[in-house]
DRENTIRO-340348 format. One record per atom (N, C-alpha, C, CB): residue in three letters; x, y, z; residue number from 1. Coordinates in pm, 1 decimal. Glycine has a CB too. Layout:
BEGIN
ALA,X,Y,Z,NUM
...
! end
This chain:
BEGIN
UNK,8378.1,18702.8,9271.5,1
UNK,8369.8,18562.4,9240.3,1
UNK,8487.7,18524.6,9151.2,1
UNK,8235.3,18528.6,9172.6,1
UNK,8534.5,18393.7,9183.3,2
UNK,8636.1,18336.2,9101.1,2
UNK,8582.7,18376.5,8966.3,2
UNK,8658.1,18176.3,9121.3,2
UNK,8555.0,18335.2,8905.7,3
UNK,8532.7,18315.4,8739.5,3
UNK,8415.8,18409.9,8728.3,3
UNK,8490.5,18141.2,8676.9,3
UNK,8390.0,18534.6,8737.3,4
UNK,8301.6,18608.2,8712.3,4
UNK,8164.9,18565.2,8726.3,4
UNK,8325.5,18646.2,8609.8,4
UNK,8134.7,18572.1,8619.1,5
UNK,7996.6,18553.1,8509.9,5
UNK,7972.0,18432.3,8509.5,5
UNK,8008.3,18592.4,8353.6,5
UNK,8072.1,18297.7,8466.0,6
UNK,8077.7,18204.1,8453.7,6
UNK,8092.6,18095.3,8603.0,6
UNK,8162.1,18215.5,8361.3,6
UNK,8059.6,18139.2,8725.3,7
UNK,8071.3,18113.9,8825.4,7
UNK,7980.3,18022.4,8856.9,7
UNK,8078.5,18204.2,8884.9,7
UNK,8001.5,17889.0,8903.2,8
UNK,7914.4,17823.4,8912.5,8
UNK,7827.9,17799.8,9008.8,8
UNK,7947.3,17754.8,8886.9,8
UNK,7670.2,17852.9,9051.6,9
UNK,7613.8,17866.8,9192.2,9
UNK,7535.4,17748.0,9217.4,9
UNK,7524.7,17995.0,9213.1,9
UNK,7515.7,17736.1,9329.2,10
UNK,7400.9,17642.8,9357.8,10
UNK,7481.2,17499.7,9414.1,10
UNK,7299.1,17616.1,9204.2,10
UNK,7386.6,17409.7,9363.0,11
UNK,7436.0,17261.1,9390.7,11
UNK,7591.7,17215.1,9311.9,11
UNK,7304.2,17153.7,9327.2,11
UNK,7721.0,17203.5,9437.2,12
UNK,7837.6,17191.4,9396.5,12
UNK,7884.2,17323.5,9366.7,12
UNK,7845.1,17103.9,9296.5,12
UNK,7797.7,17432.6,9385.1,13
UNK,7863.2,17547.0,9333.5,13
UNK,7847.5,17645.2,9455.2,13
UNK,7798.2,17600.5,9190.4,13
UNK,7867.5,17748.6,9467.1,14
UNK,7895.9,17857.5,9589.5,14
UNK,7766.3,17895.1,9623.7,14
UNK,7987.2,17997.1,9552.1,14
UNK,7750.8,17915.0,9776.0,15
UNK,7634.3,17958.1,9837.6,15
UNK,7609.5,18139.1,9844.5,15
UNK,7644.7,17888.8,9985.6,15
UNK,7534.4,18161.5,9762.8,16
UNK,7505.5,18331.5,9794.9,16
UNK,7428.4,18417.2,9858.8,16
UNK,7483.5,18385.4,9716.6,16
UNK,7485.6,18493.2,9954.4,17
UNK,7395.0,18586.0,10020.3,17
UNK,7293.3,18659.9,9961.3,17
UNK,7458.9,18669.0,10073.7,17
UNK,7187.4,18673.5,10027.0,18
UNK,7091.8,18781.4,9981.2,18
UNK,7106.3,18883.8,9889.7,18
UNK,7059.7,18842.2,10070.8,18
UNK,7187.8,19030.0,9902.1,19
UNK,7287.0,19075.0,9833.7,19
UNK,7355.6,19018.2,9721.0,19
UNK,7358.5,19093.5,9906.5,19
UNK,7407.4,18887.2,9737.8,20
UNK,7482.6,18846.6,9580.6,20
UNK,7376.6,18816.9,9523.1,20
UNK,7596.2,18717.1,9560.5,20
UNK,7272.2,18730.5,9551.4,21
UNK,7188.0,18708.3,9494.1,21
UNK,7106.7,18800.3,9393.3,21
UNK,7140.5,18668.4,9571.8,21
UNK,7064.3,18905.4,9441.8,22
UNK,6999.4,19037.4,9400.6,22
UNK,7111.2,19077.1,9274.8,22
UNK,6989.4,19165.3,9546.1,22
UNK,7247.0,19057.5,9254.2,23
UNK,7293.0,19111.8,9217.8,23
UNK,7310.2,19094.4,9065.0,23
UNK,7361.9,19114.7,9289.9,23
UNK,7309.0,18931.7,9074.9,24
UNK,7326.2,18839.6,8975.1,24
UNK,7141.7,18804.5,8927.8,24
UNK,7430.6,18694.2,9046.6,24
UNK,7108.8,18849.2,8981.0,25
UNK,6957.8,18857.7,8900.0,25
UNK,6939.9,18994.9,8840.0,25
UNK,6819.9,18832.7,9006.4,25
UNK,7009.3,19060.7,8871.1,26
UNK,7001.8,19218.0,8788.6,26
UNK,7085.9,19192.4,8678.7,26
UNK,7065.2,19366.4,8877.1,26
UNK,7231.8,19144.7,8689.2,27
UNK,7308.9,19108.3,8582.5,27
UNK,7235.9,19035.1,8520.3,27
UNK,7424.6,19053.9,8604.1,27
UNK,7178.9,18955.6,8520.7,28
UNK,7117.4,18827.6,8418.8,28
UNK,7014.4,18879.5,8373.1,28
UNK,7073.4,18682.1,8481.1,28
UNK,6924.3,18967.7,8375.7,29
UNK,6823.5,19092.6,8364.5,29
UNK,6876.9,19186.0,8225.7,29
UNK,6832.4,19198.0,8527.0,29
UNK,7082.5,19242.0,8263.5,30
UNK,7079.3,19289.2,8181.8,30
UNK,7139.7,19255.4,8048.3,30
UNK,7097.6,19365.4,8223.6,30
UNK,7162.8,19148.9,8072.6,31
UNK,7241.4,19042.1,7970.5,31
UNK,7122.0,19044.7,7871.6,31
UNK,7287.6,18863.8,8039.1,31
UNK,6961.6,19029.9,7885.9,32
UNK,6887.3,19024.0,7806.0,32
UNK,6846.9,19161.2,7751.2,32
UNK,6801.3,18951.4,7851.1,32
UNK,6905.4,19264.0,7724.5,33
UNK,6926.4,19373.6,7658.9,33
UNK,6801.7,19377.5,7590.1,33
UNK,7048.4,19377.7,7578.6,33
UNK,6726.9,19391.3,7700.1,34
UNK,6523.1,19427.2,7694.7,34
UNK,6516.5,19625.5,7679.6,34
UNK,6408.0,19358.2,7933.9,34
UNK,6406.5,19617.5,7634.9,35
UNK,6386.3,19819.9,7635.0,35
UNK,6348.1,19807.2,7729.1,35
UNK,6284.5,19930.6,7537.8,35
UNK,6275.2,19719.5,7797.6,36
UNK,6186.5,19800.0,7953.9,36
UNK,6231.2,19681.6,8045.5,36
UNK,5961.2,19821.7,7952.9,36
UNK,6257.2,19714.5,8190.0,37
UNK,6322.1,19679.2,8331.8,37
UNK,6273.0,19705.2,8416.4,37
UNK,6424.4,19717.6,8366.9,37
UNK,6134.0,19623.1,8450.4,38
UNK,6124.8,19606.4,8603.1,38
UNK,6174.8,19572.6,8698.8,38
UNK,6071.7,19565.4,8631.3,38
UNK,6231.5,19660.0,8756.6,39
UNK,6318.2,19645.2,8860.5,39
UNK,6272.4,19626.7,9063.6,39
UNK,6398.6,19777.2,8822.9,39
UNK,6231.3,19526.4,9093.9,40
UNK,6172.0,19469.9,9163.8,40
UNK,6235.0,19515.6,9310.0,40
UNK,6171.1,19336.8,9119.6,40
UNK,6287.7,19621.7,9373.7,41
UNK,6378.2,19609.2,9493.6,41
UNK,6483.7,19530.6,9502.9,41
UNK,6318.3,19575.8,9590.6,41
UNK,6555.9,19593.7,9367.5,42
UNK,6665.9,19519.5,9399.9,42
UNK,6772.5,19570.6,9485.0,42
UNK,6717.1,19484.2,9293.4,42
UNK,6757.4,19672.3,9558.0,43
UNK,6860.0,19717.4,9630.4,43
UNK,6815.9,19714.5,9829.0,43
UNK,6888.9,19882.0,9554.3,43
UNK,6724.4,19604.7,9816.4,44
UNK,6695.1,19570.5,9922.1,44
UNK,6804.3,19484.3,10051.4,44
UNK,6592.1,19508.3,9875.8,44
UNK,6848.9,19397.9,9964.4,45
UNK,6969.2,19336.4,10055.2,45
UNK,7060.3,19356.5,10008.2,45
UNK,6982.0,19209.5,10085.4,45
UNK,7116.5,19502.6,10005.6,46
UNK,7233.8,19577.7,9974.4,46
UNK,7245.4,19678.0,10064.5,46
UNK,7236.3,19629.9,9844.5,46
UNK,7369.6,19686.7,10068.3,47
UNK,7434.3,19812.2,10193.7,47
UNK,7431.5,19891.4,10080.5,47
UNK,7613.3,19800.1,10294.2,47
UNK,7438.8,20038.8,10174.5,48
UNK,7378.9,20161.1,10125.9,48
UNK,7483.9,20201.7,10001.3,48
UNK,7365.4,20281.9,10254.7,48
UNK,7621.8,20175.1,10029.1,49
UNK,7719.4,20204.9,9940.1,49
UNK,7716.3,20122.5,9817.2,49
UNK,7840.5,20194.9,10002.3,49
UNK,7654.9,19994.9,9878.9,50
UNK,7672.3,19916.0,9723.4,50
UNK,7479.1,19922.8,9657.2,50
UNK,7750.1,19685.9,9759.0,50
UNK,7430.7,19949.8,9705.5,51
UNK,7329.5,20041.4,9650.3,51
UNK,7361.7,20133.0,9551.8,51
UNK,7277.8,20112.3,9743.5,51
UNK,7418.1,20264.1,9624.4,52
UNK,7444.7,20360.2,9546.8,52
UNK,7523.1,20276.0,9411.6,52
UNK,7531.3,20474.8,9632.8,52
UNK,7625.9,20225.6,9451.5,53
UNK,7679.6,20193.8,9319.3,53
UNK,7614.5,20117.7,9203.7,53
UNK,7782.5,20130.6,9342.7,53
UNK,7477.1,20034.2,9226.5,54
UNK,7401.2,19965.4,9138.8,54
UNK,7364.0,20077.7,9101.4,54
UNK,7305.7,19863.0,9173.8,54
UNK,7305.6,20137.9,9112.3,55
UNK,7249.1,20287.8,9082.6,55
UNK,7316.4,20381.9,8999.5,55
UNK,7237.0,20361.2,9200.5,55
UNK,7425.7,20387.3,9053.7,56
UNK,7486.8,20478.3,8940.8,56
UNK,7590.0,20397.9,8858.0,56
UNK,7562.5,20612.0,9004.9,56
UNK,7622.9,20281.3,8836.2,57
UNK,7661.4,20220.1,8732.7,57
UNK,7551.5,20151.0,8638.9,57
UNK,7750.9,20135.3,8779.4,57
UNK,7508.0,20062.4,8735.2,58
UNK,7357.3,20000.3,8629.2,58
UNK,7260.3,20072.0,8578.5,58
UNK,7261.4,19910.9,8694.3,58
UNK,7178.9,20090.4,8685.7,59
UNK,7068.1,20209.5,8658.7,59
UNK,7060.2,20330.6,8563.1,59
UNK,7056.7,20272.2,8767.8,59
UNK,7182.6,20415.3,8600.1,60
UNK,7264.9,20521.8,8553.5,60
UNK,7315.9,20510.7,8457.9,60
UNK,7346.4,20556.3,8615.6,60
UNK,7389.3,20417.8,8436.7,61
UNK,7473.8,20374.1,8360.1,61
UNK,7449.7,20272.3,8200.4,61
UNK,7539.5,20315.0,8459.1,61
UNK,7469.9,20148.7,8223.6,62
UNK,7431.2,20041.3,8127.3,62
UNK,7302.0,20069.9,8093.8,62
UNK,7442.0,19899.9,8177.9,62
UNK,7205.0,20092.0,8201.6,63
UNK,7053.6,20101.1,8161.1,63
UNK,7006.0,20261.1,8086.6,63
UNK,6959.5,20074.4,8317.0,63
UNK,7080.4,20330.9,8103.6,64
UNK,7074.4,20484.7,8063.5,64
UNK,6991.0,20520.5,7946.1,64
UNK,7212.9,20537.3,8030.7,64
UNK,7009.2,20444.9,7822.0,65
UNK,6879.5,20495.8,7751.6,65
UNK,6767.7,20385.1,7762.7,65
UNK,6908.4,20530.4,7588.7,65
UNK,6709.6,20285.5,7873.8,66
UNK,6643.2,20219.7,7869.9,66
UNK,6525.1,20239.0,7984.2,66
UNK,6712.7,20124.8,7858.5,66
UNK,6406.8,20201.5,7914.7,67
UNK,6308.8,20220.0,8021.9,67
UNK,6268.1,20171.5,8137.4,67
UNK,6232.4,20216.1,7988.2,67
UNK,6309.5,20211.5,8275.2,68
UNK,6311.6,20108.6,8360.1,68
UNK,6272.4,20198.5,8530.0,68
UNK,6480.4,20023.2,8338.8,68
UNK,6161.6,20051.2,8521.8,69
UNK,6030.0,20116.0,8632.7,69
UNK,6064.0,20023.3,8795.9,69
UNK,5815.4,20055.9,8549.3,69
UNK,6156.3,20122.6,8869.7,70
UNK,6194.1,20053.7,8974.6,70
UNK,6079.8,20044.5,9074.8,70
UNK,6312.0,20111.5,9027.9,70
UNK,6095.8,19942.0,9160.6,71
UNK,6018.2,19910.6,9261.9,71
UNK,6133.0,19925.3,9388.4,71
UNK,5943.9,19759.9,9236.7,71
UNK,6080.0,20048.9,9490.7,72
UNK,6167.9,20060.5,9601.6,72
UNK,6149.1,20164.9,9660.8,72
UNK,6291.5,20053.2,9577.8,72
UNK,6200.8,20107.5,9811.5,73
UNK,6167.8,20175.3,9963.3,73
UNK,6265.4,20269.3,9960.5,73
UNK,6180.5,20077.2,10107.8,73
UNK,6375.9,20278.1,9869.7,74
UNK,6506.6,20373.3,9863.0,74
UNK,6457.3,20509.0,9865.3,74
UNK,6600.9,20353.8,9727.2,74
UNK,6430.5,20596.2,9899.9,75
UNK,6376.2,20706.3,9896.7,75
UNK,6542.0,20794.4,9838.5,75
UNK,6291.4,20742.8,10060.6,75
UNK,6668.6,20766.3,9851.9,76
UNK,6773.7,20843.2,9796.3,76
UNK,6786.5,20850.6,9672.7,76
UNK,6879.5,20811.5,9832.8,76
UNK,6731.1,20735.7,9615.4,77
UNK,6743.2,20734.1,9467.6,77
UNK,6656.2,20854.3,9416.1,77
UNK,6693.2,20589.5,9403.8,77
UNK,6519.2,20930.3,9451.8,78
UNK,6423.2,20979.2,9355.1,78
UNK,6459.8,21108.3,9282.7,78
UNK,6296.8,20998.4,9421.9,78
UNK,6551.4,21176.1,9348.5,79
UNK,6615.8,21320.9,9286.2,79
UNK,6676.7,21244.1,9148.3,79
UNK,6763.7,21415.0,9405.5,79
UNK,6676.7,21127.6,9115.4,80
UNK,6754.1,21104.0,9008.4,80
UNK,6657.2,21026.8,8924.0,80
UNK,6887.0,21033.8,9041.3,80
UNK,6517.1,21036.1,8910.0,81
UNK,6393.9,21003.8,8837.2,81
UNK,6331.0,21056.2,8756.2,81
UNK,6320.4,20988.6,8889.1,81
UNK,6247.2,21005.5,8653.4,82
UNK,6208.1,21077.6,8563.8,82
UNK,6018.2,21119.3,8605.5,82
UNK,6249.3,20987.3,8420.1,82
UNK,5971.7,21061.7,8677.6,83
UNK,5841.4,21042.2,8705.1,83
UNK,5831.5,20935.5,8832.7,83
UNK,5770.1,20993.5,8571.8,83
UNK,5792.8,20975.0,8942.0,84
UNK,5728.2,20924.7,9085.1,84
UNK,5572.7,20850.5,9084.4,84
UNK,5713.4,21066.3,9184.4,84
UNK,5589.8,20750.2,9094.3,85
UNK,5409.7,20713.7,9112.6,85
UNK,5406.7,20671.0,9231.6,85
UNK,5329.8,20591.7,9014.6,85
! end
């Protein structure tokens, strides 16, 4: 996106795919620098590569010492879990 973060969506502003969408609700998720992250399938309308990469930058990454209880059909992610329910 032109202007990152500051990008203006919606009415007068850029139309986003499924995928961007998901993406920028995870960003805005972690902007509120919460201890716990329900994480709702967000890697549902994401290709597999940019999956992986939410995963191992966000997930992995930014979220790393934070508690966070994903919701998802991803079955690649679970070797990298702390507890399966």
């Amino acid at each position: 996106m032109e202007f990152g973060d500051q990008t203006e969506i919606g009415e007068r502003g850029i139309n986003l795919s499924g995928g961007q969408k998901q993406r920028i609700q995870l960003a805005r998720s972690v902007y509120q620098d919460s201890d716990i992250y329900l994480l709702d399938d967000v890697f549902s309308d994401v290709d597999a590569h940019t999956g992986s990469q939410i995963f191992k930058e966000c997930v992995r990454g930014v979220l790393r010492d934070k508690m966070i209880l994903p919701v998802t059909h991803q079955v690649d992610f679970l070797h990298d879990v702390d507890l399966i329910l």
